[in-house]
C-alpha positions as CSV (number, residue, x, y, z in Angstrom):
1,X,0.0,0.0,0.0
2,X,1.2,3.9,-0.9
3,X,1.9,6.0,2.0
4,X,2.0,9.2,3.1
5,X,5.7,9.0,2.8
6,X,5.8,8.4,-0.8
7,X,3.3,11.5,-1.4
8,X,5.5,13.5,0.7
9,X,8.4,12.6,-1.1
10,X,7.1,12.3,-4.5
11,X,5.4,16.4,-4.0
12,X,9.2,17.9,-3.0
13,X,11.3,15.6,-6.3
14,X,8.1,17.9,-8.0
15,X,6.3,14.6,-9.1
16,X,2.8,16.1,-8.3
17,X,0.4,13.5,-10.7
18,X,2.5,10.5,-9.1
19,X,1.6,12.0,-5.5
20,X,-1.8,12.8,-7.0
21,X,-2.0,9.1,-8.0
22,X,-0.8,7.6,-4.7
23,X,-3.0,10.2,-2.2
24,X,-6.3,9.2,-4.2
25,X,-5.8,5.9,-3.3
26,X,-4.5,6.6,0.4
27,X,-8.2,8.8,0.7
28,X,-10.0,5.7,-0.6
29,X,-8.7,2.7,1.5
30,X,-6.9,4.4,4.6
31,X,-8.6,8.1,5.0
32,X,-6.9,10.1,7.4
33,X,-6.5,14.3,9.0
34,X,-3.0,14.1,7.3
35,X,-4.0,12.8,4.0
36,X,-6.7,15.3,3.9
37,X,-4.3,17.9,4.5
38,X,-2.3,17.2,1.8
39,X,-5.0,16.6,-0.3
40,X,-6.0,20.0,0.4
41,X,-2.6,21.9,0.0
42,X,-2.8,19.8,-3.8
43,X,-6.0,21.1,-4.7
44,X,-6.5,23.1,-7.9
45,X,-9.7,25.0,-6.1
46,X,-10.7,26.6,-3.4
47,X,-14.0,24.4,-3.4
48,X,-12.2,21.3,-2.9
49,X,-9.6,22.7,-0.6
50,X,-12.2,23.7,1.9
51,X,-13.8,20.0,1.3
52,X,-10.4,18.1,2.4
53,X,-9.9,20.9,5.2
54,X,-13.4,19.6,6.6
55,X,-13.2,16.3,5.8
56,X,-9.5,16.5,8.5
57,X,-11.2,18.2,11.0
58,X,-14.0,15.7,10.8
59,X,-11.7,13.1,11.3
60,X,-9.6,14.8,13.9
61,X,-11.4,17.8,14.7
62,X,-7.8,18.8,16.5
63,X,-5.5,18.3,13.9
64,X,-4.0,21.8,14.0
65,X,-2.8,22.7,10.6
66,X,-6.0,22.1,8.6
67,X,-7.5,24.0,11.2
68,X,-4.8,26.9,10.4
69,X,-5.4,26.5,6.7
70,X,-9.0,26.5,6.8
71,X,-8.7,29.8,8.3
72,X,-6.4,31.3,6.4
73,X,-8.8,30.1,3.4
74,X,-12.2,31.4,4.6
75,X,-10.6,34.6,5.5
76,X,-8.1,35.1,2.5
77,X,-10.6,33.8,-0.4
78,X,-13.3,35.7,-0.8
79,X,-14.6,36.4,-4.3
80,X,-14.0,40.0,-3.7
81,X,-10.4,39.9,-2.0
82,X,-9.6,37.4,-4.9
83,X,-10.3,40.1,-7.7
84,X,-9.0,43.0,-5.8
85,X,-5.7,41.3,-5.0
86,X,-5.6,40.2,-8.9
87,X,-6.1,44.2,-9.8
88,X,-3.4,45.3,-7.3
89,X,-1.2,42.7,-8.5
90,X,-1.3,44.5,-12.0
91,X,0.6,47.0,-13.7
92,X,-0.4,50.1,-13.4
93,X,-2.4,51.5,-16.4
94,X,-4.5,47.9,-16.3
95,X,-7.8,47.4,-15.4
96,X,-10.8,48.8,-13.5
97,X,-8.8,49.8,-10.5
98,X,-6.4,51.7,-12.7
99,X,-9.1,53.6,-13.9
100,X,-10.7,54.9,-11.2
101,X,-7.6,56.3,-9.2
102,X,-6.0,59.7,-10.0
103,X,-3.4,59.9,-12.8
């Protein structure tokens, strides 16, 4: 059976669809916080993020660093933080933001 080891090891050599590969099968037949976790720090959404976050704290509602991360998320990911961040983040002369501050 995969473990968490491999995943670990396979995410820092950058080998993300091997980890991918071996984590989906760890959250099948031997669920756990940590796998959740993982799952979570992997995900291409924010949907699914927040869905492994839960599913860790469900499983050990005292496993601290999901609980950390699903902070950080609801508070750093709203829709509206999201798209201000992305206008700040641009050069100026781009984008609504742009064009409502002074020249």
């Amino acid at each position: 059976m995969t473990s968490l080891r491999f995943v670990k090891a396979s995410i820092e050599k950058g080998k993300t669809d091997d980890a991918l590969h071996a984590l989906r099968r760890i959250l099948y037949y031997e669920p756990s916080a940590e796998a959740h976790y993982i799952a979570a720090k992997l995900a291409n959404s924010q949907k699914r993020r927040q869905k492994h976050l839960e599913a860790a704290l469900d499983m050990n509602p005292f496993y601290e660093p999901a609980a950390r991360m699903l902070e950080r998320l609801e508070y750093d990911w709203t829709p509206e933080l999201n798209e201000i961040r992305q206008e700040l983040e641009k050069p100026k002369g781009w984008g609504l933001l742009s064009q409502l501050l002074p020249r």
